[in-house]
C-alpha positions in Angstrom: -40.5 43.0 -18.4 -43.3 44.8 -20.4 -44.4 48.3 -19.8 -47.7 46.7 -17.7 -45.4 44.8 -15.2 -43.6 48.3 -14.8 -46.6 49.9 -14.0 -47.5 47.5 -11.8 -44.1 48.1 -9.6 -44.8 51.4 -9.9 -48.5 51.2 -8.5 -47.5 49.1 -5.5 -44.6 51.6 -4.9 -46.7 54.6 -4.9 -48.8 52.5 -2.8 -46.3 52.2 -0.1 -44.6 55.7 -0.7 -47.6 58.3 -1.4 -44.9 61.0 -2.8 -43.2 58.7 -5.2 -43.3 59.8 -9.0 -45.4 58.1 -11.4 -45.1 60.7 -13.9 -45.2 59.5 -17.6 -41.7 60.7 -17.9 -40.6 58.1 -14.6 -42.3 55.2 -16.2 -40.5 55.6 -19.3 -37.3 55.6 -17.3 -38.2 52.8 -15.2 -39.3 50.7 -18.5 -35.6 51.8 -20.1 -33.8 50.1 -17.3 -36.1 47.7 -16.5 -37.3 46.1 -19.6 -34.7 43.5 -19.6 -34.9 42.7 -15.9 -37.4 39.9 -14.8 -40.9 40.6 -13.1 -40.4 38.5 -10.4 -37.4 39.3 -9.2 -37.7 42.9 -9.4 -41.3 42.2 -7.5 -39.2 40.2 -4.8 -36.6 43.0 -4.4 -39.1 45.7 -4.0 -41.5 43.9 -1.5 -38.1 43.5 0.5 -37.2 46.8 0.0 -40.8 48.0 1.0 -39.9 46.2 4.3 -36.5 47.7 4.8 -36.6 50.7 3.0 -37.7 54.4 4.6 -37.7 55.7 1.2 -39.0 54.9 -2.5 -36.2 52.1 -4.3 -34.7 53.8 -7.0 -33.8 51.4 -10.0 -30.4 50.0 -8.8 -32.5 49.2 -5.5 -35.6 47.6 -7.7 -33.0 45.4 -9.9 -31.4 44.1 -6.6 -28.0 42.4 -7.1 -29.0 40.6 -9.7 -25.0 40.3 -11.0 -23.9 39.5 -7.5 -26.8 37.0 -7.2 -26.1 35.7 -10.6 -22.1 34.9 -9.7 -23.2 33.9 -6.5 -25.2 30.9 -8.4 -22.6 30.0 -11.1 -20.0 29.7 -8.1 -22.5 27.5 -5.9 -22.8 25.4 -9.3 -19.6 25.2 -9.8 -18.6 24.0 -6.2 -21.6 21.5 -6.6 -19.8 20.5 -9.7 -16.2 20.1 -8.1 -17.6 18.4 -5.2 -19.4 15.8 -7.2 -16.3 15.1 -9.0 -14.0 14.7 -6.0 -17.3 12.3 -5.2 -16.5 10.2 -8.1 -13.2 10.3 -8.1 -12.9 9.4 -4.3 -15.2 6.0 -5.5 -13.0 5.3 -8.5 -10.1 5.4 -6.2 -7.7 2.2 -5.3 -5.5 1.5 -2.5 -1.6 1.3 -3.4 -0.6 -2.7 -4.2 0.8 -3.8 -0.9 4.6 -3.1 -0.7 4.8 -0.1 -2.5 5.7 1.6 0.5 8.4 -0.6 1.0 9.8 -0.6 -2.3 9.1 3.1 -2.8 11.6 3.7 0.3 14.3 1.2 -0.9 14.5 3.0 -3.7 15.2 6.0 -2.2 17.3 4.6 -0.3 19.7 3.4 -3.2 20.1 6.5 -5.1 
């Protein structure tokens, strides 16, 4: 995120919360820990925030969950993956050649 899309959060927070901070000092700290964040999610969090939220988001609250949301994804991909397996397995699969039961249980039965 570049110091404009900061200062746009910033504007539509100050929008929604007159007393927020948009001293020169706070945008430098918002651009610090939010420089590597994406626009569009931190955009997303805050308009949800702005819906929830009595007071201004701090940082954390502007970032969202991104981790959680992040290992949310890779375990949804990963179940996706182990279910598609299964999948092709399930089709590759073969029924037993008949008797096997039987002869299976015979020798069992001899040892």
């Amino acid at each position: 995120m570049d110091k404009a899309e900061v200062l746009d959060l910033l504007i539509e927070i100050k929008e929604n919360y007159p007393q927020f901070d948009v001293s020169e000092e706070n945008i430098d700290r918002h651009m610090k820990y939010l420089h590597d964040f994406p626009f569009e999610a931190a955009r997303q969090n805050l308009q949800e925030h702005v819906r929830t939220g009595k007071w201004p988001p701090n940082i954390a609250e502007i970032r969202g969950n991104m981790g959680d949301q992040e290992a949310r994804q890779r375990e949804i991909d990963e179940t996706q993956a182990y279910l598609r397996q299964r999948e092709a397995n399930r089709a590759k699969a073969t029924l037993p050649p008949p008797g096997w039961k039987d002869g299976l249980l015979a020798k069992l039965r001899d040892s």
